[in-house]
C-alpha positions in Angstrom: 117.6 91.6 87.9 120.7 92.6 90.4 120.5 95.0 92.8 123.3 97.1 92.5 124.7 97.4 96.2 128.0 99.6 95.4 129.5 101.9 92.7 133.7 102.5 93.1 134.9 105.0 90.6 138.7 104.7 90.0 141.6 103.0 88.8 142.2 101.4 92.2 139.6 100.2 94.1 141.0 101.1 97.6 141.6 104.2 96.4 138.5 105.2 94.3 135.6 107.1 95.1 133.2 104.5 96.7 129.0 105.0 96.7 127.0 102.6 98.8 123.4 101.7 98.5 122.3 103.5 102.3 124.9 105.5 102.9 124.7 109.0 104.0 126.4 111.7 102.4 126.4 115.7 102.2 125.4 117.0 99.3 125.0 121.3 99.6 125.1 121.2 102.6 122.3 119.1 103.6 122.8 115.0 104.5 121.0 112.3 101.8 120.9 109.0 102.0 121.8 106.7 98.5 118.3 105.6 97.6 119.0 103.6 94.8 121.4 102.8 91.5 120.1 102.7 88.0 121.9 100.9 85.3 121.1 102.8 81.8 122.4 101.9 78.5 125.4 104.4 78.8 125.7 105.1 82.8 124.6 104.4 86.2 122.2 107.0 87.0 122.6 107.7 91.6 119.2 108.9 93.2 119.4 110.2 96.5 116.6 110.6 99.3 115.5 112.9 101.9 112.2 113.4 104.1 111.0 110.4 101.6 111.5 112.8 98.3 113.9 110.9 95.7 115.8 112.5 93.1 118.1 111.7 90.5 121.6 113.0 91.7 124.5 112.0 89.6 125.1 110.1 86.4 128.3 107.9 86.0 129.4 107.2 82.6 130.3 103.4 81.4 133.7 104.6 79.9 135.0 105.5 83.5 137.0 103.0 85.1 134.0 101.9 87.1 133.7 98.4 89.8 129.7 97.6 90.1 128.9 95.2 92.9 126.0 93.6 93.4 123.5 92.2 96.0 123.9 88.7 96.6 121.6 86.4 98.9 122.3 83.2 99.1 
């Protein structure tokens, strides 16, 4: 199975909104880290972390104009 390293939600990539497996972001005021992607039948589910507590933040539906990339080690 891939890893799914980024999320960008948009019609063009430079300009969509971008979601990167580590990154920190603010979410009500308070600073979480990505934790991890989760491909579902219909959407990518985002969990987010904090003080080692994970929990499922956001879901993005498959009919959004959506670029997945993926993990690679070569």
């Amino acid at each position: 199975m891939n890893t799914i390293r980024r999320i960008t939600v948009g019609n063009e990539y430079t300009k969509g909104m971008h979601y990167i497996l580590g990154q920190t972001i603010n979410v009500l005021d308070a600073e979480y880290k990505i934790h991890s992607f989760l491909n579902s039948d219909n959407c990518f589910d985002i969990f987010i972390e904090k003080n080692k507590e994970v929990v499922k933040w956001k879901s993005l539906y498959k009919s959004l104009p959506l670029t997945i990339e993926y993990d690679i080690d070569f």
